[in-house]
C-alpha positions in Angstrom: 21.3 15.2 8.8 19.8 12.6 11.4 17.1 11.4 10.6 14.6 9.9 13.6 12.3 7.2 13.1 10.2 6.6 16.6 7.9 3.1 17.4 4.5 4.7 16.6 2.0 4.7 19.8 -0.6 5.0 18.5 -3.1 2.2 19.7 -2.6 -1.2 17.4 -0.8 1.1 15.1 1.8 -1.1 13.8 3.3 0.4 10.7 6.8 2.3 10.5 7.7 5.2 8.9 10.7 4.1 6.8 12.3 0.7 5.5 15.6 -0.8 6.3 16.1 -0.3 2.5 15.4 3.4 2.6 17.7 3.8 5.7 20.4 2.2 4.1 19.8 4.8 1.0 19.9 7.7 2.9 23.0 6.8 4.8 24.3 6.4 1.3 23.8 10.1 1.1 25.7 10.6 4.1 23.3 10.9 6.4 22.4 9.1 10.1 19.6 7.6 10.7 18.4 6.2 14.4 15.6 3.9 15.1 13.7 3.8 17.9 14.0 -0.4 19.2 11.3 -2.4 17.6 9.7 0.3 15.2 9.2 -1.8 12.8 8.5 -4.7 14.1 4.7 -4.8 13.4 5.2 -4.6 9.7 7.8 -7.3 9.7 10.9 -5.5 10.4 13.5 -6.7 12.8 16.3 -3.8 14.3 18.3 -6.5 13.2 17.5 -5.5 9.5 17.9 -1.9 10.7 21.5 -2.5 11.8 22.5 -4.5 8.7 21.3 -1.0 6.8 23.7 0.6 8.6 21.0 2.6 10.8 21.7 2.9 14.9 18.9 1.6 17.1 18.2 3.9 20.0 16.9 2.3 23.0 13.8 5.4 23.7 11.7 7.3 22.0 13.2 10.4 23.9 16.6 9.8 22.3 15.3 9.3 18.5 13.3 12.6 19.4 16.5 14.3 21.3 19.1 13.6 18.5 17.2 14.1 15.5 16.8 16.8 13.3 14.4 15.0 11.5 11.7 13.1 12.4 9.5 10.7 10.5 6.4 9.1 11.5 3.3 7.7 10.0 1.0 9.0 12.7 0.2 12.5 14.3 2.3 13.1 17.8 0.1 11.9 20.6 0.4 13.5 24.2 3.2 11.4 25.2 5.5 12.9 22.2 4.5 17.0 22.7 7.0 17.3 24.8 9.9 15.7 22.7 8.9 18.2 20.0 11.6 21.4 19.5 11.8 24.5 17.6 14.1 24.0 14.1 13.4 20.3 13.8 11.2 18.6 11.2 8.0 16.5 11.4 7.4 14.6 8.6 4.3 12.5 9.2 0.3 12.5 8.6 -0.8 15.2 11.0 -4.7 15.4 10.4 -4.5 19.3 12.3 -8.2 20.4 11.1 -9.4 17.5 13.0 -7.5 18.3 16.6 -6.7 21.5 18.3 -5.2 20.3 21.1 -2.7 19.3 18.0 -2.6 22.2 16.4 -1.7 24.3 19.7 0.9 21.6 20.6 2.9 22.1 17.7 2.5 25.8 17.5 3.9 26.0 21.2 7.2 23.6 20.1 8.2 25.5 17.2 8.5 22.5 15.3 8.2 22.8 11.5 5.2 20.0 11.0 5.4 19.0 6.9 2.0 16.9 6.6 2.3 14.3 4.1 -2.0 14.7 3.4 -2.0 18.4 2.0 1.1 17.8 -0.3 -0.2 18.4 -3.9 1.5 18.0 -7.4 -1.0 18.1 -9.9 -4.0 18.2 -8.0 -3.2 15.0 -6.6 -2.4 14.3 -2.8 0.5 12.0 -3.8 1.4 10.9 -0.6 -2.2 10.3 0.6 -3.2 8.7 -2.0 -1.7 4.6 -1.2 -3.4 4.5 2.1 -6.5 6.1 1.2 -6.1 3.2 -1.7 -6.2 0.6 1.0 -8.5 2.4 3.1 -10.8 2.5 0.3 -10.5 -1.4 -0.2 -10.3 -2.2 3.8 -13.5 -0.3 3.8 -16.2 -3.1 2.0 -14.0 -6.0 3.7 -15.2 -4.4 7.0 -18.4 -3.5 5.8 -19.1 -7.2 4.2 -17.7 -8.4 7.6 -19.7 -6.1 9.7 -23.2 -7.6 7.9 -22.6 -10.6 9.1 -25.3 -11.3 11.5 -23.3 -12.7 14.5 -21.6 -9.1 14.1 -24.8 -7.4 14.4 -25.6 -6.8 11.2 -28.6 -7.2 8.6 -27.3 -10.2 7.1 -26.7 -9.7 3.5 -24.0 -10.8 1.3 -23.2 -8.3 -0.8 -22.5 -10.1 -3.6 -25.9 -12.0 -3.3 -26.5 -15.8 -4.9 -28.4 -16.9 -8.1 -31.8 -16.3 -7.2 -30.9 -13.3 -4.5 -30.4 -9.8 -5.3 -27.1 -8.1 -4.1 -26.5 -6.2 -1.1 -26.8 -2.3 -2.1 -23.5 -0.5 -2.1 -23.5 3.8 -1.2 -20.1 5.5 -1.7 -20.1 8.9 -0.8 -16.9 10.3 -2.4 -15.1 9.7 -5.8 -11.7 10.2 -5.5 -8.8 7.7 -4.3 -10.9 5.8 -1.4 -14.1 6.0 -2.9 -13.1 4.6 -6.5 -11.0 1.6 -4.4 -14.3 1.3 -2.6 -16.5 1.1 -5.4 -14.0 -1.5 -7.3 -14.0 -3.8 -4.6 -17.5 -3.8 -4.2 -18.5 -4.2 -7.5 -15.1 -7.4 -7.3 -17.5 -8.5 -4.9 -20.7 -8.3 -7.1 -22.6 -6.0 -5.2 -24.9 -3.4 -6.6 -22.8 -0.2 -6.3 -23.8 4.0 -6.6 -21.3 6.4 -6.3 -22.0 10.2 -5.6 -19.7 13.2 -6.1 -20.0 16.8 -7.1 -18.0 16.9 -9.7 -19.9 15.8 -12.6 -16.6 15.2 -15.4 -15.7 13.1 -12.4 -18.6 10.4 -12.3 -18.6 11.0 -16.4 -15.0 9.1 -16.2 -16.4 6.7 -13.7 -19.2 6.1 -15.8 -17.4 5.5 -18.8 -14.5 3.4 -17.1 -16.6 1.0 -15.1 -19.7 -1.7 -16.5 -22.6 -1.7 -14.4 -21.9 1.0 -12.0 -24.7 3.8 -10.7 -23.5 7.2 -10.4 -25.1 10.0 -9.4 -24.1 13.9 -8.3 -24.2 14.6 -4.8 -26.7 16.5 -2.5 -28.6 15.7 0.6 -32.3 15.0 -1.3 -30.3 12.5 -3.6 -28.5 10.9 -0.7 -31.6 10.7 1.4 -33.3 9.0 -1.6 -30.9 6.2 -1.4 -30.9 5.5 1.8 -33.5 3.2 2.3 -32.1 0.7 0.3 -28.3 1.2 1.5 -27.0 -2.0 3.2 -23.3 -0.5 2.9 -22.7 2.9 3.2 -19.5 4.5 2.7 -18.3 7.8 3.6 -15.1 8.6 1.6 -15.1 12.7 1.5 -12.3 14.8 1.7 -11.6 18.6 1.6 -7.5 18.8 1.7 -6.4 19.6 4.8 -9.9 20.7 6.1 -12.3 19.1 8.5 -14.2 16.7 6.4 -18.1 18.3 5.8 -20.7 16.3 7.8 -22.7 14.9 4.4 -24.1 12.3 6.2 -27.0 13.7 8.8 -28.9 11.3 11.3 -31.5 12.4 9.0 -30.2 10.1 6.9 -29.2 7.1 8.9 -32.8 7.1 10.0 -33.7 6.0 7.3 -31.5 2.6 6.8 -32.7 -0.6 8.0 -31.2 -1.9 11.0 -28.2 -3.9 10.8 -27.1 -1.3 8.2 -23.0 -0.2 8.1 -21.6 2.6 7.6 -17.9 3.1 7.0 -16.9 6.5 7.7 -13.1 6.6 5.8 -12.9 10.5 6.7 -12.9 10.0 10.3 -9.2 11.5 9.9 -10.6 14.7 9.1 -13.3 14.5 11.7 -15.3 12.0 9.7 -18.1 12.7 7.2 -20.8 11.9 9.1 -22.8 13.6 12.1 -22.8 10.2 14.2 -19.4 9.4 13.5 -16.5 9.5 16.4 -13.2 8.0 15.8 -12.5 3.7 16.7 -9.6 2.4 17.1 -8.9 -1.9 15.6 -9.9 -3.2 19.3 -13.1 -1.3 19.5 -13.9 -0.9 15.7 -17.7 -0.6 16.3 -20.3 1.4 17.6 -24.3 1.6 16.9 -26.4 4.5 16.2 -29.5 5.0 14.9 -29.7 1.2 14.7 -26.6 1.5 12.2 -23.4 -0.1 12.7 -20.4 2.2 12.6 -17.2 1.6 11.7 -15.0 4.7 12.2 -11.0 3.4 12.9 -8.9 6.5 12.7 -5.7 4.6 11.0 -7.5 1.4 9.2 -4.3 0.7 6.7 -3.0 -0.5 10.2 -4.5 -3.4 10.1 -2.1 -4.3 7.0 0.9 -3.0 8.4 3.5 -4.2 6.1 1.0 -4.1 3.0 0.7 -0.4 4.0 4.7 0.6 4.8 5.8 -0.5 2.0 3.5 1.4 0.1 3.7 4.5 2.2 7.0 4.6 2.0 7.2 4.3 -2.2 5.3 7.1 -1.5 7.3 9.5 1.0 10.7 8.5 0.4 11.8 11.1 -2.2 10.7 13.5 -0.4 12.4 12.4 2.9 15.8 12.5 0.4 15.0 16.3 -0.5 14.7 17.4 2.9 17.5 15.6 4.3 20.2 16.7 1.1 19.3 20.3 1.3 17.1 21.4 4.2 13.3 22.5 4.4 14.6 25.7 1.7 16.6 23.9 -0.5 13.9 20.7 -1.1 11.0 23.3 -1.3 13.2 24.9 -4.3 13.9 21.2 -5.8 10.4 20.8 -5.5 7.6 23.3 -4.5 4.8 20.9 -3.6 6.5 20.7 -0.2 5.4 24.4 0.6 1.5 23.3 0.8 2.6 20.3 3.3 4.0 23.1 5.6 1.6 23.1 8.4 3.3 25.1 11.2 6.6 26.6 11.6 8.6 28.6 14.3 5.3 28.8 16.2 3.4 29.8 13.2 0.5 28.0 11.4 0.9 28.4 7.9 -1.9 26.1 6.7 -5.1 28.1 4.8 -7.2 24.8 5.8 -6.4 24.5 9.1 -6.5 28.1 10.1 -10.1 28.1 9.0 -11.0 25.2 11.0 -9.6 26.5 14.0 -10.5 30.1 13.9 -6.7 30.8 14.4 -4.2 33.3 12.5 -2.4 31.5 9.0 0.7 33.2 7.8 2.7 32.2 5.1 5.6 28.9 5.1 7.8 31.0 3.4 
C-alpha cells in the first residue's frame, strides 16, 4: 500500500501525521510511503529525516493525494483538499463531521472511506482522542492563567493566589480526558477547582483520587450557582462523534465578572457553549458578555512536536492494520475500527453524525 502523508493547512497548524520512525516501520512491512515536502517541519522534522527512513518526498500535496491509497492527516480536509479526495482510498485523520456539513457532503460526494480517529472506541475509551484532549486539557488553564492577565484583558487574578489572597476559582465543565487534565493542572497551580459531570461514579473516583477538589453533578441551576464566583471556566464536554450540547447559556456568562475566561475545549464539536465560535492561534480571543473567549479549534498545535509524538503512539497501530490487510481485514484484526468509519462509497455510516445532520446513516459494513 502507499501510504500519503500531506503538509496540514490548516492555519498555524503545524503538526504531522506520522514520524520518520513510523515511516521507516511501515516500509519495513513493505509498504511506500510519500511525504508531502516540509510536513513535518513544524514539529521538528526535516524531509531529510524522511528520506533517511526510506520514505519519498513528493513535491505537492496533489501528488501525495494522487498516488496514495492511503492518506493520513491530523486535521479534517479543508476546501483546498475536496477535490484531491477519491472513491476507494482511505482518510485517516480527526474529521470532527457533526460540527461541518459542508464536510460531511464533501466526503459523501468523493466516495472516500473517511476512518475518524475521535469515534474509535475500545473499551469505552476514545483511544486515539484521548493524548490531545490530554494536552488540550492542560493547554486549557495555561491559556486561561494567561488570558487573566490584565494587560490581556482579563480580571487579573492569579489563580494560584499568594499567602494572604485567596485563589482564583477554577469551573470544569466535563470529567473525562480534558477535563481531569484541566482540573490537575489547575489544582498544580493552586487554584480552587469544581468539577461538574453527570455521571455520579465518575466524580465519586475524582473525589476519592484527588485532595481538595470540589465536585459536583451537572445541570444548569448548579452551573448558574457557580458562576458568579468563576474566574476560569472550562468547557470540556463531549458526546462521541456528536455536536457537543450547548451547556454553557449566555444566561450563564452573565453572570461572571468581567475579565472572566472561558476556555471552550469542545469547539471541535461545535463547542459547548452558546457564545462560543471557533479561533484559530493568531486570533485566539474574542469577548462576549464581558468574558474573554478562548475557542482555538486545534490548540495541541501550539506544541507541535509535544503533540505528534504523542498522536502518533496513539494512531500508529492502527495505520499498520490498515495498510497489512485493507479496511476488511484490520476491522477483523481489530473491530474498534468499524465505529471510526464515518463515510464510505458515498455513504455516511456514522449514528452521530447522521443525527446532527438530519441525513441518512447506513451501516460501514
Amino acid at each position: 500500500m502507499v501510504i500519503g502523508v500531506p503538509k496540514e493547512i490548516k492555519e498555524q497548524e503545524q503538526r504531522v501525521a506520522l514520524l520518520p520512525s513510523a515511516a521507516n516501520q511501515l516500509i519495513r512491512h513493505g509498504h511506500s510511503v510519500l511525504v508531502e515536502e516540509n510536513a513535518g517541519v513544524g514539529s521538528g522534522y526535516s524531509d531529510e529525516e524522511y528520506v533517511k527512513a526510506g520514505a519519498e518526498i513528493a513535491d505537492t500535496a496533489k501528488e501525495v493525494f494522487a498516488r496514495a491509497d492511503m492518506i493520513v492527516k491530523v486535521k479534517e480536509p479543508l476546501k483546498a483538499e475536496f477535490s484531491l479526495l477519491r472513491k476507494g482510498q482511505i482518510l485517516f485523520t480527526y474529521l470532527h463531521l457533526a460540527a461541518s456539513r459542508e464536510l460531511t457532503e464533501a466526503l459523501l460526494k468523493s466516495g472516500v472511506t473517511g476512518i475518524a480517529y475521535e469515534t474509535i472506541q475500545v473499551n469505552n475509551r476514545l483511544p486515539l482522542l484521548e493524548p490531545m484532549s490530554e494536552i488540550a486539557g492542560r493547554m486549557s488553564v495555561v491559556m486561561g492563567a494567561y488570558f487573566l492577565a490584565k494587560y490581556n484583558g482579563g480580571s487579573g487574578v492569579l489563580l494560584g493566589g499568594v499567602p494572604g489572597v485567596l485563589p482564583g476559582n477554577v469551573v470544569v465543565v466535563g470529567g473525562g480526558t480534558s477535563g481531569v487534565n484541566a482540573m490537575r493542572m489547575a489544582k498544580g497551580l493552586r487554584a480552587d477547582v469544581t468539577i461538574l459531570d453527570i455521571d455520579v461514579e465518575r466524580l465519586r473516583f475524582l473525589d476519592l483520587a484527588m485532595d481538595n477538589l470540589h465536585t459536583l453533578y451537572s445541570s444548569d441551576a448548579n452551573l448558574m450557582e457557580l458562576m458568579p464566583d468563576c474566574d476560569l471556566l472550562i468547557g470540556a464536554v463531549l458526546l462521541p462523534g456528536a455536536k457537543a450540547p450547548k451547556l454553557i447559556t449566555r444566561a450563564m456568562l452573565r453572570k461572571m465578572k468581567r475579565g472572566s475566561v472561558l476556555v471552550d475545549i469542545s469547539i471541535d464539536q461545535g463547542g459547548c457553549a452558546e457564545t462560543s465560535r471557533p479561533t484559530t492561534h493568531l486570533d485566539p480571543v474574542y469577548v462576549e458578555e464581558s468574558v474573554t473567549h478562548y475557542c482555538v479549534a486545534n490548540m495541541p498545535a501550539a506544541y507541535a512536536r509535544t503533540a505528534t509524538q504523542a498522536l502518533t503512539n496513539a494512531t500508529y497501530r492502527y495505520v499498520e492494520l490498515l495498510a497489512d490487510f485493507g479496511l476488511e481485514g484490520a476491522c477483523e484484526k481489530q473491530p474498534a475500527l468499524i465505529g471510526g468509519i464515518n463515510t464510505r462509497d458515498q455513504r455516511l455510516t456514522c449514528h452521530a453524525v447522521a443525527e446532527a445532520h438530519g441525513l441518512k446513516y447506513e451501516p460501514p459494513l
